[in-house]
N, C-alpha and C positions, 0 to 999 in steps of 0.2 A: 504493500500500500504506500501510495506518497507519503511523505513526511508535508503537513498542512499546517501544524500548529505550530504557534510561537515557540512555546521550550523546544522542539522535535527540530526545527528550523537553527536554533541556537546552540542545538548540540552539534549539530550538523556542520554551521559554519564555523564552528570553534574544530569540528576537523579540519576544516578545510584549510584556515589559516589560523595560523596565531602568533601573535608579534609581527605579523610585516613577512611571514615565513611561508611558501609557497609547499604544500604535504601532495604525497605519493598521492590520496585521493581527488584532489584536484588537478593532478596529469590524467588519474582514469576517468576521470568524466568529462573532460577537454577534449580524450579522446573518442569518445562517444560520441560529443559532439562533432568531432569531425567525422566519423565513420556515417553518422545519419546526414552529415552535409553529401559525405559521397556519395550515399545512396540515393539522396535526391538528385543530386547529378545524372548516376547514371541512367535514371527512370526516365528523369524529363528531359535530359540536355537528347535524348533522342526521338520527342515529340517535335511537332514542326514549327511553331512557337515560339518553345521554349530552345531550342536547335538556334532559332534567330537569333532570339534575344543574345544567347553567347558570341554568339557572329557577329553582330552589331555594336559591339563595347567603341565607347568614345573616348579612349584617355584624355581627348582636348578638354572634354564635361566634368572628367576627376575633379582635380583642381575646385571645383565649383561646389559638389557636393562634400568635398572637406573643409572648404571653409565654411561650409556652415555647420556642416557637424562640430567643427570647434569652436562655432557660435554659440549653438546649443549647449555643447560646453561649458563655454563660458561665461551661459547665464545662469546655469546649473551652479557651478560654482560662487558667483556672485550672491545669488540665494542662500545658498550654502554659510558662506562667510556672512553675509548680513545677521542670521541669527548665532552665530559664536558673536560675533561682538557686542551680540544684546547680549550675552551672554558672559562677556569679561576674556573672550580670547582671540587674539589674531593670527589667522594660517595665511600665507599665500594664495595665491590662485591658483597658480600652476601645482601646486602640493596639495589642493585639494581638488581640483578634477583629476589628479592619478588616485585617491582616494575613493573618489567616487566611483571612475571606471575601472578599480577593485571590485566593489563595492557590488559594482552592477553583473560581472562577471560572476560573483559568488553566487548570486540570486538568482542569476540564467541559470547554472548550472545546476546547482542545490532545489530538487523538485517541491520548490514553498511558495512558486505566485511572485517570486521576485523577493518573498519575505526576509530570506536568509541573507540576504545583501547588508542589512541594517545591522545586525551583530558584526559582520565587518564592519564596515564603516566604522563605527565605534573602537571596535580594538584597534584600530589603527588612527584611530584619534589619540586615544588611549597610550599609544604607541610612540605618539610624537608628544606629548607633555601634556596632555590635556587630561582634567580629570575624571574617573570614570562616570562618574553621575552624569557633570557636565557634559561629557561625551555623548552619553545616551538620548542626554533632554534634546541637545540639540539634531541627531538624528533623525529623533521622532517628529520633533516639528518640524523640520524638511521634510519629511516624509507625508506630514498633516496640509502642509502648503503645495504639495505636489497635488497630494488629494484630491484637495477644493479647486484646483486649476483645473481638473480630469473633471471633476462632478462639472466644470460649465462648458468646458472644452466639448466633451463626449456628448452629450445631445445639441449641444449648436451642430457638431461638424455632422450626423444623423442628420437634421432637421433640415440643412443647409443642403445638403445633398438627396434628402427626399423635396425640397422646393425645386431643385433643379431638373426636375423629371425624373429623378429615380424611386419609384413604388410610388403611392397615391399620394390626394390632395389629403385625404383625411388623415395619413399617418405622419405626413408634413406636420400640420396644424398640432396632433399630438405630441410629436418629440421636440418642437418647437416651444409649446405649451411646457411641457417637462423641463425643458433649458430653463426658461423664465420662472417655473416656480422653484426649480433650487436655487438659482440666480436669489430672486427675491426670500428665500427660506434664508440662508446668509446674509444678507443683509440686516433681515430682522433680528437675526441671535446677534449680529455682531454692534448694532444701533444698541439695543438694549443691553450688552453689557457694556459699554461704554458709559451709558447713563447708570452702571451699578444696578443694575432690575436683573431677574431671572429672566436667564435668555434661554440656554438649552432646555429646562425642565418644561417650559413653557409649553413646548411642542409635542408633549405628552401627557396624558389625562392623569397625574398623579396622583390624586386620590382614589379615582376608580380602582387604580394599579393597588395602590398602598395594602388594598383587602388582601388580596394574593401574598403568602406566607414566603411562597416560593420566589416571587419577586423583589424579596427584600435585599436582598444582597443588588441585583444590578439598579435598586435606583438610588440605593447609597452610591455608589458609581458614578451615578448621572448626576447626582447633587455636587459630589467631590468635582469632578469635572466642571460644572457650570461654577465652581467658588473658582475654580484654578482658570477658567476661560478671561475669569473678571481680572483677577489676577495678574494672569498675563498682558491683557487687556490698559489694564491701569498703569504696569509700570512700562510696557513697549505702546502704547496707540499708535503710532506710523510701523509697526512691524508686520500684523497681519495682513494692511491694503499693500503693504510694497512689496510682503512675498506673495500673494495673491497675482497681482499684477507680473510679477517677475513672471511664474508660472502660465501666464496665460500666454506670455510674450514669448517661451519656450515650445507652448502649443503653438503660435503662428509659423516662429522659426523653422518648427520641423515639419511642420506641412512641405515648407519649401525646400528643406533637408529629400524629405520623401519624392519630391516629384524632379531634384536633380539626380536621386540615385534611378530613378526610371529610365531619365532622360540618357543617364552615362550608357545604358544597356539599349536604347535605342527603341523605348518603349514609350510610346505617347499616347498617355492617360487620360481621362476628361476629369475636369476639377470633381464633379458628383463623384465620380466613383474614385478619386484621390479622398476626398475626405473617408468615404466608408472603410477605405483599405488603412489609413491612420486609426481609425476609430478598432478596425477589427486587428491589428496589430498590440494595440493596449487589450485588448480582451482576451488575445492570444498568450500574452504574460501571464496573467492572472490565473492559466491553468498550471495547475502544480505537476509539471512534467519537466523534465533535461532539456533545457533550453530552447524549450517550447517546441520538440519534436515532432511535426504531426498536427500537433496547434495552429502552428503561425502560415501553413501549407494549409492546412481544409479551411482557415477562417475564410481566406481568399481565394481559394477554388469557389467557394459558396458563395462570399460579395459579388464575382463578378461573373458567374454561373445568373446569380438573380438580376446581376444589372444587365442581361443580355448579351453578355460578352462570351466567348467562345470558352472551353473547359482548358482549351491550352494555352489561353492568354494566363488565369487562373494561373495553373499551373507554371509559365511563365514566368510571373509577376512571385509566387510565392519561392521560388528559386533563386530570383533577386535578390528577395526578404533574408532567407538561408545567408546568401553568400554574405551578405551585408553584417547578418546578426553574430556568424561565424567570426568574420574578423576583428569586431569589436569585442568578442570574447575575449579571444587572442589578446589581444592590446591590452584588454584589461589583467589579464593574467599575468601579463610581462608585468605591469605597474604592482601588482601584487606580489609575486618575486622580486621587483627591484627594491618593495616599498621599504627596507630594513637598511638601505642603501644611501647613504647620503641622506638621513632624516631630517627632515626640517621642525626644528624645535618650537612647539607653540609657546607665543608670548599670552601669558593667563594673568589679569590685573584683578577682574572681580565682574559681578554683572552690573549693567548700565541702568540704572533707575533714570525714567522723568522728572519733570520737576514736582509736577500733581503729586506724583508715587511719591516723593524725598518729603512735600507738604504731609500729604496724609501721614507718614508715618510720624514726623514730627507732631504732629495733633493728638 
């Protein structure tokens, strides 16, 4: 059975690395992944298609879809770094997207939904002078701002791409609907703790619940969480819209990421179904398999099976996906091997209060 939960994830990644150190099971699962890249090779690189698409590589286009992948990058990073130094510590850039594309590496490969990337990330925080609490806090809320980027990213780029004639008007209207009510559901929790009111509890009938024995323990949870949202809230207020935003600016970027790694292979996509194949590549993550084996190949046989497009464009297209995903493994493993290499020592002062926060405590 996959490893799905948090601890199973955590013991897994704590195989995988620790301290910055590259273990014998992270060469056999690298190599899985590459044995399932080859097999996707051999299957499709001899449909007619997908035979093209190899035939067609543009090295002039390279160049174009790396610099934005190190765009995406490096807004990754900048998000990244924005919450350590609400946090009292400063990393580099370039030391923290080898982190991350650890980070990301661990997660493809370790079959948890991308989970097990998070406990690296950390130890190798952990690694370079940071400490572990701080380590972990700051993971999670990168991980919590990526989140909320996907909850509005994921049904615009659906909605946006069923307006543009892919599937009906009414399923348009629906997932377009659904953008705008998580769109506005975050707004409202995030308006209301600001003004210090219950913001998460709000969105659930807490008393009805409260009768329930059995639900006593998670809405202690939801309480704790909405005291720590205000929290947060009150000593960062420009933290949550500027990693918000960051995130969302990460979603545009890689649309654009996506439709130059098309273009290098000589594959011209229509925006409708460039967004569905973004949208079905994050979905493809989320399945707790080796690097998304099998995942990230049927989600887009299926997108573009439904958007009328031929089963070998599909096919095609999810071969691109492979080769693309393959490499950025790789990269990330090397950064994972090299991370114990010339570490860059975090400078850790303390965390940043506002002024309001430095008021109220004084009061």
């Amino acid at each position: 059975m996959p490893s799905s939960s948090p601890a199973d994830a955590e013991r897994a990644a704590n195989a995988l690395a620790s301290g910055g150190h590259l273990s014998g099971r992270a060469i056999r699962l690298a190599l899985v992944a590459l044995a399932g890249c080859g097999a996707v090779y051999l299957v499709w690189a001899n449909l007619g298609d997908g035979r093209a698409a190899l035939g067609h590589v543009s090295l002039a286009r390279l160049p174009i879809y790396l610099a934005l992948s190190l765009t995406v990058m490096l807004l990754r990073a900048l998000r990244w770094r924005l919450v350590l130094r609400r946090m009292g510590v400063d990393l580099g850039l370039v030391h923290l997207g080898r982190l991350w594309l650890a980070g990301r590496a661990a997660g493809s490969l370790i079959p948890s939904g991308t989970f097990a990337g998070e406990p690296v990330r950390a130890e190798l925080l952990r690694a370079s002078g940071v400490p572990l609490a701080t380590a972990a806090g700051a993971v999670a809320l990168d991980r919590v701002l990526e989140l909320c980027g996907n909850m509005v990213a994921g049904p615009a780029s659906v909605g946006a791409a069923l307006a543009l004639g892919v599937g009906s008007r009414s399923a348009a209207v629906a997932m377009s609907a659904l953008g705008a009510f998580g769109l506005g559901t975050f707004v409202f929790v995030y308006v209301r703790a600001t003004r210090r009111q219950p913001a998460i509890v709000t969105l659930f009938p807490m008393r009805r619940l409260a009768r329930y024995r059995v639900l006593e323990r998670p809405l202690a949870l939801l309480r704790r969480a909405d005291a720590a949202l205000h929290d947060l809230v009150d000593a960062h207020p420009r933290l949550v819209p500027a990693g918000i935003g960051l995130s969302l600016a990460i979603e545009c970027v890689q649309l654009l990421e996506l439709a130059a790694l098309f273009a290098v292979f000589g594959l011209a996509i229509p925006l409708s179904l460039l967004l569905l194949s973004s949208f079905g590549i994050g979905v493809a993550r989320v399945v707790p398999v080796s690097a998304a084996l099998g995942a990230l190949e049927a989600t887009q046989v299926g997108i573009f099976t439904l958007g009328g497009r031929t089963l070998a464009l599909g096919l095609a297209v999810g071969l691109v996906l492979r080769v693309a995903e393959t490499f950025w493994i790789l990269v990330g493993l090397a950064c994972l091997a090299t991370a114990s290499r010339g570490r860059t020592a975090a400078i850790v002062t303390g965390p940043r209060t506002s002024d309001r926060a430095a008021a109220s405590g004084a009061t």
